[in-house]
C-alpha positions in Angstrom: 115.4 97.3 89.4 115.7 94.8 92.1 118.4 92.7 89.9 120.3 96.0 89.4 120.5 96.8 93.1 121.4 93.5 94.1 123.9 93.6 91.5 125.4 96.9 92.6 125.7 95.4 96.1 127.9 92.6 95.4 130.2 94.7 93.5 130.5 97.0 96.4 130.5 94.1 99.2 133.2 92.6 96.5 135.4 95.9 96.2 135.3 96.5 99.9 137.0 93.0 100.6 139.1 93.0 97.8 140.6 96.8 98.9 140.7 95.5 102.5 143.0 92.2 102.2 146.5 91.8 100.7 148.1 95.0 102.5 149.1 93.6 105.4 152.4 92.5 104.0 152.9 96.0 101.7 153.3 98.1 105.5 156.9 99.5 105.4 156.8 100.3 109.0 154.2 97.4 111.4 152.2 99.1 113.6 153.1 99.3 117.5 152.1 96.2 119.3 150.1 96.3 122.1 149.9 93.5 124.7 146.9 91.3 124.0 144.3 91.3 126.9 143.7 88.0 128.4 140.6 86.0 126.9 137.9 86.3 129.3 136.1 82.8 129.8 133.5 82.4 126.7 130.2 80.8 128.8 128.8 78.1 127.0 125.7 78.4 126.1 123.0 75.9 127.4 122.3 73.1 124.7 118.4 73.4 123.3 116.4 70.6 124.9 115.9 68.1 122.4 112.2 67.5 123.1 110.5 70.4 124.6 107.7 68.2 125.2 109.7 65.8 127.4 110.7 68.9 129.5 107.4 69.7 130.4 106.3 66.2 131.4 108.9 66.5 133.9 108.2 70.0 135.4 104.1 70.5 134.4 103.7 69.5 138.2 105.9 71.6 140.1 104.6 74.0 142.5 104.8 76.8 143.1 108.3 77.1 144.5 109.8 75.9 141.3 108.0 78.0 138.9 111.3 78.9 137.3 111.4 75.9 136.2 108.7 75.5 134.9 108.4 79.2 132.9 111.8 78.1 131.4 110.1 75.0 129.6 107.6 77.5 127.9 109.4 79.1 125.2 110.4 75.7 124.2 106.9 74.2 124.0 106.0 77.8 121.7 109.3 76.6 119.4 108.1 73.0 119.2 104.7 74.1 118.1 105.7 76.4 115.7 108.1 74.3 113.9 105.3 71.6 113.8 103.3 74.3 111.9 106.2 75.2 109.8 106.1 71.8 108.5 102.4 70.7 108.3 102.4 73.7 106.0 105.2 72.7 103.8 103.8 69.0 103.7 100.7 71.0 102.7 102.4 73.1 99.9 103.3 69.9 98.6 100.3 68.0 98.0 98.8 67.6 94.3 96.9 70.6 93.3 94.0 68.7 92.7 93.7 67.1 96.3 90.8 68.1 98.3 92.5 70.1 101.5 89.7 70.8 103.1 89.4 68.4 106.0 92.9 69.6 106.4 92.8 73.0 106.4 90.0 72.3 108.9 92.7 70.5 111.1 95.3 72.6 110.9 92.6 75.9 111.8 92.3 74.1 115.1 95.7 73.5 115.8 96.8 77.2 114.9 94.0 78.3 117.5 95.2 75.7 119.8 98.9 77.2 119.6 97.3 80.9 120.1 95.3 79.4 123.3 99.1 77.8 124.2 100.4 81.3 124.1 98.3 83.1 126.0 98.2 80.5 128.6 101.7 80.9 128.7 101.6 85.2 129.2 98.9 84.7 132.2 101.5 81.7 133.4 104.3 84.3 133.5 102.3 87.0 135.6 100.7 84.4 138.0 101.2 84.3 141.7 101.0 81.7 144.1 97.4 81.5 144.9 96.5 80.8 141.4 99.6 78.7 139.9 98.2 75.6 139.9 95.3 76.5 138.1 96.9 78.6 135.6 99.6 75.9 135.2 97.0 73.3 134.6 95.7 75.7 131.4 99.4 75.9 130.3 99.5 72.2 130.3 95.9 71.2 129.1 97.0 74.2 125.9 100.1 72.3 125.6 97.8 68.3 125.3 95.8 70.1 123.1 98.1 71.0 120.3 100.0 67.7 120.4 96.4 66.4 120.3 95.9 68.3 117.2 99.4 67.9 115.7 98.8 64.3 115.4 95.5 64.8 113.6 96.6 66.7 110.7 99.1 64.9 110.3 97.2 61.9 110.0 94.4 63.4 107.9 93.7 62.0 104.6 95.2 64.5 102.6 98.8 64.1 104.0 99.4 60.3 103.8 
């Protein structure tokens, strides 16, 4: 049923793009031109920092009066840890069936609670005000140690050499 469906949407995506090109050149009269409107400026979008991890070396110290700068590093940091679970799991998909994953699994438990402990240091880090941001940022950055911490120890465990 699912085949059939998928089917019957190609042929329709197919038969819309087929009825919709060629025609231009058939027009016996072309339509009225109107004066294009100047481009506006297309802003650039910022380039992704290349390591997160780096970033937050650099701000994980700033007071107070550059907290900006330091809440942009956070969805980074969230990004890099979730890629690094991304692929511990595929590395994990691919080992032998009959390798024992259990130390593993182990591992990578902690370092899914240390990303959940990341995040919700990361919320408080958003609504905190200046009498407690240096405590708060210190959570955000010991989170941030810890799942590094643990991202090196799965991968290193026995069953993913």
């Amino acid at each position: 049923m699912k085949t059939n469906r998928f089917a019957l949407l190609l042929a329709a995506i197919a038969a819309t793009a087929l009825s919709t090109t060629g025609h231009a050149k058939d027009a016996e009269t072309p339509a009225p031109s109107t004066p294009a409107a100047p481009a506006a400026p297309v802003p650039t979008p910022a380039p992704a920092p290349a390591d997160p991890g780096a970033d937050w070396v650099k701000v994980h110290s700033y007071n107070f009066d550059r907290h900006r700068e330091v809440l942009a590093c956070l969805p980074g940091l969230e990004s890099k840890v979730d890629e690094q679970i991304a692929e511990l799991g595929a590395r994990r998909a691919a080992l032998p069936e009959a390798t024992d994953k259990k130390d593993w699994d182990f591992a990578m438990k902690e370092m899914v609670d240390a990303r959940v402990n990341l995040m919700s240091a990361s919320a408080e880090l958003t609504k905190t005000a200046a009498e407690t941001w240096d405590q708060q940022r210190d959570k955000v950055d010991q989170a941030w140690t810890r799942t590094q911490d643990d991202y090196r120890k799965v991968k290193a465990s026995t069953t993913n050499r």
